[in-house]
C-alpha positions as CSV (number, residue, x, y, z in Angstrom):
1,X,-11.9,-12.6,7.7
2,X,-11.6,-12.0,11.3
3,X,-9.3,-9.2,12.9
4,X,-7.8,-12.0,14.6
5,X,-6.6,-13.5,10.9
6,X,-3.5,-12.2,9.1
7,X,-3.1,-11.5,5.7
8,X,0.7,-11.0,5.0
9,X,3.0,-11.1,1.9
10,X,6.8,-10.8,2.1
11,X,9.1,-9.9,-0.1
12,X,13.1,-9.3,-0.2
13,X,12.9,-7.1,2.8
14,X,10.0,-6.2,3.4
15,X,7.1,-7.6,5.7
16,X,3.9,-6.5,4.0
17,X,0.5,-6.7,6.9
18,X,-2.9,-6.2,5.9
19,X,-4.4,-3.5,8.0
20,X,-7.6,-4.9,9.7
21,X,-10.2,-2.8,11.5
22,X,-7.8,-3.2,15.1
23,X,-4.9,-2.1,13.1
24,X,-6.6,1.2,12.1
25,X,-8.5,1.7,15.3
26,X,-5.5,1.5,17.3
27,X,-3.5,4.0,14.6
28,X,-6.1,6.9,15.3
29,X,-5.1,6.1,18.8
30,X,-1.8,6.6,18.8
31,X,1.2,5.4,16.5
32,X,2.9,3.2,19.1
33,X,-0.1,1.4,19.8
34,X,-0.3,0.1,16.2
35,X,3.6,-0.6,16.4
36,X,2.4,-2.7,19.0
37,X,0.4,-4.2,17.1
38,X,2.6,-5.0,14.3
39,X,6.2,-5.7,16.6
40,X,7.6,-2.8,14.7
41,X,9.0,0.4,16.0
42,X,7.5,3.4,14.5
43,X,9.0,6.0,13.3
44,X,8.5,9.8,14.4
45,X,7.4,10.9,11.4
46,X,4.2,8.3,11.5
47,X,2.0,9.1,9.5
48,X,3.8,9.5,6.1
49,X,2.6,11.7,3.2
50,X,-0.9,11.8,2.2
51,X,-2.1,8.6,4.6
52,X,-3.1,10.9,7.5
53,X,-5.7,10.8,10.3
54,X,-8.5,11.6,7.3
55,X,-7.1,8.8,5.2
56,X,-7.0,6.2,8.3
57,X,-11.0,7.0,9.3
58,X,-11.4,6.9,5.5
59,X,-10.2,3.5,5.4
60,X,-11.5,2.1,8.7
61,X,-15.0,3.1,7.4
62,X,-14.2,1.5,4.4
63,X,-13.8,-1.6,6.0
64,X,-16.3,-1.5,8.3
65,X,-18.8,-0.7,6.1
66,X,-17.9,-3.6,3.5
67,X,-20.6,-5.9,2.6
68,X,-18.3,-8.8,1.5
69,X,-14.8,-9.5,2.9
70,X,-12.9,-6.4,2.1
71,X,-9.3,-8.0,3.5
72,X,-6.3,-6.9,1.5
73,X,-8.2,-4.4,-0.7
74,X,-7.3,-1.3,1.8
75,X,-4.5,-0.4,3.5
76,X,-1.5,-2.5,3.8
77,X,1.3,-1.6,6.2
78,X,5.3,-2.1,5.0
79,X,7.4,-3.4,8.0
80,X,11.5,-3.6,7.4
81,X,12.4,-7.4,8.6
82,X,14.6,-7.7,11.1
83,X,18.1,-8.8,10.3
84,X,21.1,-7.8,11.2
85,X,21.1,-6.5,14.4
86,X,17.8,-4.4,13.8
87,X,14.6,-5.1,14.8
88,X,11.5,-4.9,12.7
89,X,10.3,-1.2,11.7
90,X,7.2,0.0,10.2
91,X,8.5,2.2,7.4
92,X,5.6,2.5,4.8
93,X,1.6,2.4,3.8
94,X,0.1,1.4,0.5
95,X,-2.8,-0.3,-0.7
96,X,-5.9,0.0,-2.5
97,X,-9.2,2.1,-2.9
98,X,-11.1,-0.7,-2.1
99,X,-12.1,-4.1,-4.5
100,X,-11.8,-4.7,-7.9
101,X,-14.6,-3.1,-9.5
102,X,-17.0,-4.7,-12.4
103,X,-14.4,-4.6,-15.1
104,X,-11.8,-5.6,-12.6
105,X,-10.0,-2.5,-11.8
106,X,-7.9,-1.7,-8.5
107,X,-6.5,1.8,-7.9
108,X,-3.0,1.4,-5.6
109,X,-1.9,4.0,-3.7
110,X,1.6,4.1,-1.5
111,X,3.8,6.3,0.8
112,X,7.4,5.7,2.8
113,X,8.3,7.5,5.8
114,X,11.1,10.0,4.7
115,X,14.6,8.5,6.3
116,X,13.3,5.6,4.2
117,X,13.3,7.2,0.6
118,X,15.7,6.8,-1.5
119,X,16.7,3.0,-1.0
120,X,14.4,1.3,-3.4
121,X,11.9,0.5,-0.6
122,X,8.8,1.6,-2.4
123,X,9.5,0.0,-5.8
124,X,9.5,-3.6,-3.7
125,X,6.4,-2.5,-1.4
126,X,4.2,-2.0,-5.4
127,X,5.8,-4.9,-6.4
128,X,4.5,-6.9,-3.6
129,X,1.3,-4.5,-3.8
130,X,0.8,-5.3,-7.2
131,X,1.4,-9.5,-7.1
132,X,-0.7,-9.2,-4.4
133,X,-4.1,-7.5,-6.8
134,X,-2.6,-9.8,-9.6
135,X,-3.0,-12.9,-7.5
136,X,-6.6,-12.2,-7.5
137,X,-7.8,-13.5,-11.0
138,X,-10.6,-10.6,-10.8
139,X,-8.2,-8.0,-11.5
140,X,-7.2,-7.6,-15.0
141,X,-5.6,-3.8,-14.3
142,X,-4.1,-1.8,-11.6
143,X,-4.0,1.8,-12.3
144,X,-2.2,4.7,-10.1
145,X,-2.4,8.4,-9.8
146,X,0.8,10.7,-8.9
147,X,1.8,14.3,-9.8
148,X,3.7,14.8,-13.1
149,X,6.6,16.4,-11.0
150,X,7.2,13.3,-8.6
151,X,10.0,11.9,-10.5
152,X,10.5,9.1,-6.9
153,X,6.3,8.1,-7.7
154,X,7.0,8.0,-11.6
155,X,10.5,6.0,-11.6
156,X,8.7,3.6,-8.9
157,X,5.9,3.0,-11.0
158,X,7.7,2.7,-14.7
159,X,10.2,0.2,-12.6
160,X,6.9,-1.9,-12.0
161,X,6.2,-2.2,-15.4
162,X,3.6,0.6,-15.3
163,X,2.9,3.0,-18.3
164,X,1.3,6.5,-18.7
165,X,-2.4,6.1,-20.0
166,X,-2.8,10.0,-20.0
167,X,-3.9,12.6,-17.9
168,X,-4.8,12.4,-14.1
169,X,-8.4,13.0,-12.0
170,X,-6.4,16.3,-11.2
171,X,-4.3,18.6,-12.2
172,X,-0.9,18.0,-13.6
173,X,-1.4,14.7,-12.4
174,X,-0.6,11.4,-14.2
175,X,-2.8,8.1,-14.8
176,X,-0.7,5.4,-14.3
177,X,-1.6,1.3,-16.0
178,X,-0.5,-2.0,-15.8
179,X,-2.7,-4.6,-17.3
180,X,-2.6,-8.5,-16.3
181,X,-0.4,-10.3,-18.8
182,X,1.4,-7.0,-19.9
183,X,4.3,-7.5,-17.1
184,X,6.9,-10.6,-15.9
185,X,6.0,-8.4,-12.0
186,X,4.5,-11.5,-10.6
């Protein structure tokens, strides 16, 4: 895929973009330059939670590096639709650590911008998130990491159909499954 070509999914409200290489280098630049990018205003707060600078070059090298097309396995951005007398506003990040791997794993990953917590937002940005992996007949699970005391992360991911396969890579951390079949998401 070219940087030129867009890889989008939409859902209820949400307008979810596929980061490409341009979309990354022009967030190290500067926030409003990616809002550019996307037509979407950006919120002060940019960048949410734990996508910051380190996990943007993290990504970009990611996806530079990438032997095979890579589209749609990194970072996706979640832009509110305009409608109603607003206009269109970046208000999210989620994604995935890269491919499936040989036995067809993804690990997802997502964060809202604060003023947008709270309003179901990041259950609909998995959702999409996760029809998008499913769509992909190489994935057969999508797994997720969050801390045992983020009740927002946990509620989002059991209201995906997700269910606790034990302990996280760290700490008081959970590991978080959903295998293809087991799930009406798509």
């Amino acid at each position: 895929m070219s940087t030129a070509e867009k890889l989008e999914r939409v859902t209820e409200r949400l307008l979810l973009v596929a980061a490409t290489p341009d979309h990354l280098r022009a967030e190290l630049e500067s926030p409003s330059k990616l809002g550019g990018l996307l037509n979407a205003e950006v919120p002060g707060d940019w960048p949410p939670g734990e996508y910051d600078r380190n996990a943007q070059e993290f990504f970009l090298g990611r996806m530079e590096q990438a032997e095979a097309p890579a589209a749609g396995w990194h970072v996706w951005y979640a832009v509110l639709r305009p409608g109603d007398g607003r206009s269109a506003k970046l208000i999210g990040t989620g994604g995935f650590l890269g491919p499936p791997n040989g036995a067809g794993e993804v690990e997802i990953g997502y964060s809202l911008s604060e003023s947008w917590r709270g309003k179901g937002f990041a259950k609909e940005m998995v959702r999409g998130l996760v029809n998008q992996a499913l769509s992909d007949r190489r994935v057969n699970l999508v797994m997720a990491h969050t801390n045992e005391q983020n009740t927002a992360s946990r509620s989002v991911l059991d209201g995906n159909g997700f269910h606790i396969a034990g302990p996280g890579t760290e700490p008081g951390s959970l590991r978080y499954v959903l295998h293809r079949g087991s799930t009406g998401v798509l």
